[in-house]
matplotlib code that plots the C-alpha trace (Angstrom):
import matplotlib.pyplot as plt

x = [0.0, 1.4, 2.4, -0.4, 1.6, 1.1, -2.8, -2.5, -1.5, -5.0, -6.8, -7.6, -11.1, -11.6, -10.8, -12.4, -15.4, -15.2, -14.3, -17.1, -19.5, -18.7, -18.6, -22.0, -23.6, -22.3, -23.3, -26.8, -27.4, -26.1, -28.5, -31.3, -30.9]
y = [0.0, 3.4, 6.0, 8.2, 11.4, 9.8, 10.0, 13.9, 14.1, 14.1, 16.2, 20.0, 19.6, 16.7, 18.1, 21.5, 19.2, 17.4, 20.9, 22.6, 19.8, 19.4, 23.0, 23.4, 20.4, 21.9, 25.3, 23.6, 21.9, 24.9, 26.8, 24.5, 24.1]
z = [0.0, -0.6, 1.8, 3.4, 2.0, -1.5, -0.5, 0.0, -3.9, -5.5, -8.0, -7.1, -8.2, -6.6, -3.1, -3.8, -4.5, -1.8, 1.0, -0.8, -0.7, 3.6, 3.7, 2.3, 3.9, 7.9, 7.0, 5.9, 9.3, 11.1, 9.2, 9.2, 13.2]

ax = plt.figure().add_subplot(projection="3d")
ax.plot(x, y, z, "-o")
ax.set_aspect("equal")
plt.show()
């Protein structure tokens, strides 16, 4: 299995996806409560 740093090394849009998505889903449920 590779290293966890390898792990770090993703595609940008994939983790902006992925931030944005959490980001929106917590400001949603601390919005929505």
């Amino acid at each position: 299995m590779p290293p966890a740093r390898s792990g770090r090394v993703v595609r940008l849009p994939e983790v902006l996806e992925i931030t944005g998505l959490s980001r929106t889903t917590i400001w949603r449920q601390e919005r929505d409560g």
